[in-house]
Residue, then its C-alpha position, 0 to 999 in steps of 0.5 A: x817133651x816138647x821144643x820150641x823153635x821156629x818164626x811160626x812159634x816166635x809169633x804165637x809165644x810174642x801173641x800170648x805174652x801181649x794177651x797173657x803176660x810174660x811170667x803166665x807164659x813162662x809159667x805155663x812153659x815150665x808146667x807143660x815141661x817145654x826144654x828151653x831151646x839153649x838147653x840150659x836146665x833152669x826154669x822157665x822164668x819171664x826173664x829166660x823166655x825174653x832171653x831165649x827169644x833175645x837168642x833166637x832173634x840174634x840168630x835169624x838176624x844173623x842168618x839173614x845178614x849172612x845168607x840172605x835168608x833166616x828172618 
């Protein structure tokens, strides 16, 4: 299965949700079996995508705010 992480994929996952909307991506992550990054078990739903992003936003900000490098 396949993980999501990363800048690089965060841009794409933010293209395909503008071109494609949010449920039809977190559809096709739930259908493609991609693990959550949290590891939590749920389903891929458009809330859990927004909150997973939400999650791995917060964590390069922090990671910039403190090392000066991360986002």
């Amino acid at each position: 299965m396949a993980e999501v992480r990363g800048p690089l994929v965060l841009g794409w996952l933010d293209f395909l949700k503008e071109r494609f909307g949010e449920a039809a991506v977190a559809r096709a992550l739930e259908e493609g079996g991609v693990k959550r990054p949290s590891g939590a078990k749920e389903p891929w739903t458009a809330a859990a995508l927004e909150q997973e992003l939400a999650t791995i936003n917060a964590s390069l900000d922090a990671a910039y705010a403190e090392n000066g490098i991360g986002a």
